[in-house]
N, C-alpha and C positions, 0 to 999 in steps of 0.2 A: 504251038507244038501239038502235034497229034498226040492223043493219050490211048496208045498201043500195048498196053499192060495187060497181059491174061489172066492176073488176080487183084480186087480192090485194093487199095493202101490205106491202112489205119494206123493216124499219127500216137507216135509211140516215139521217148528218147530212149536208146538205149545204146550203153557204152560198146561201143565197135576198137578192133585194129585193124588196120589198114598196112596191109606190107605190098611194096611194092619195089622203088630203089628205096629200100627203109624202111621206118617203121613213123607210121601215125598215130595221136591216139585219137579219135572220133566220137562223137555220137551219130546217133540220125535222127532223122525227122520224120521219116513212116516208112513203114516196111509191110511187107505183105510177104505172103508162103514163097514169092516168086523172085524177089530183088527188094530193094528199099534206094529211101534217099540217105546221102553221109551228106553231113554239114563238114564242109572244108576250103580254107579260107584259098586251098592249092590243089582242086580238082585236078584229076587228070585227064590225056586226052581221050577222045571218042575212043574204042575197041580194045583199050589198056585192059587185059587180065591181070587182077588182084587176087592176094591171098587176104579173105577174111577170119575176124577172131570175132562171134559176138559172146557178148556176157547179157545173158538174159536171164534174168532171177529167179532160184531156186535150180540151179541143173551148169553141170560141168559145161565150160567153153566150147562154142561150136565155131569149130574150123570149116570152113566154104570157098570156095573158089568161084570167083566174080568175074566178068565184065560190064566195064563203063560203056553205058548204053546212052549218056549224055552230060553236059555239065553246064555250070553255070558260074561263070567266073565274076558274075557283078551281084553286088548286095546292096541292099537298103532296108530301112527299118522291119518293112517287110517280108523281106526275100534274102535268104542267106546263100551264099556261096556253098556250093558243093556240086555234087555228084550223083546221078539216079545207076545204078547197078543192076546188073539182072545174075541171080546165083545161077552156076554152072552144073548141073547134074548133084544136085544137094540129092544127100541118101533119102530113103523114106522116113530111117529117124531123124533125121536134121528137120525135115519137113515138119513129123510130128511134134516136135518138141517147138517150132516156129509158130504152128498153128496153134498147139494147147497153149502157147506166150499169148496168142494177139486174143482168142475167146475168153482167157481168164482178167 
């Protein structure tokens, strides 16, 4: 897979929801200013728009609006199932508050 991402990923778990038909509850696996990975055992499929909820420590719930930009339904010791996301027009604070998360 070509890695097409316009910001690095730096592995970071943090507790994600996932609303889509429903409600998931997630972590992830790395996340950058621009989309992250969600570990989940029921990715969804390619161009599925999500509503994200992350809980990133010290700061009120950021609500985001996603698409699945890929998935990965097979796991093994090493590789988990989930989903790579790319956030939809996140505001400047959503952005801010992502960045000052991954430099602290």
């Amino acid at each position: 897979m070509d890695d097409k991402r316009k910001s690095g990923r730096i592995k970071k778990s943090i507790k994600c929801e996932v609303y889509s038909d429903g409600l998931t509850f997630s972590s992830t696996i790395d996340i950058s200013d621009g989309g992250m990975f969600i570990s989940t055992p029921e990715p969804l499929n390619e161009n599925s728009e999500v509503d994200l909820v992350l809980h990133l420590p010290g700061t009120d719930p950021i609500d985001l609006k996603a698409r699945v930009r890929w998935n990965r339904d097979e796991r093994d010791e090493d590789i988990r199932a989930g989903m790579g996301v790319e956030f939809l027009n996140p505001t400047t604070k959503q952005t801010a508050l992502i960045n000052k998360y991954l430099e602290g």
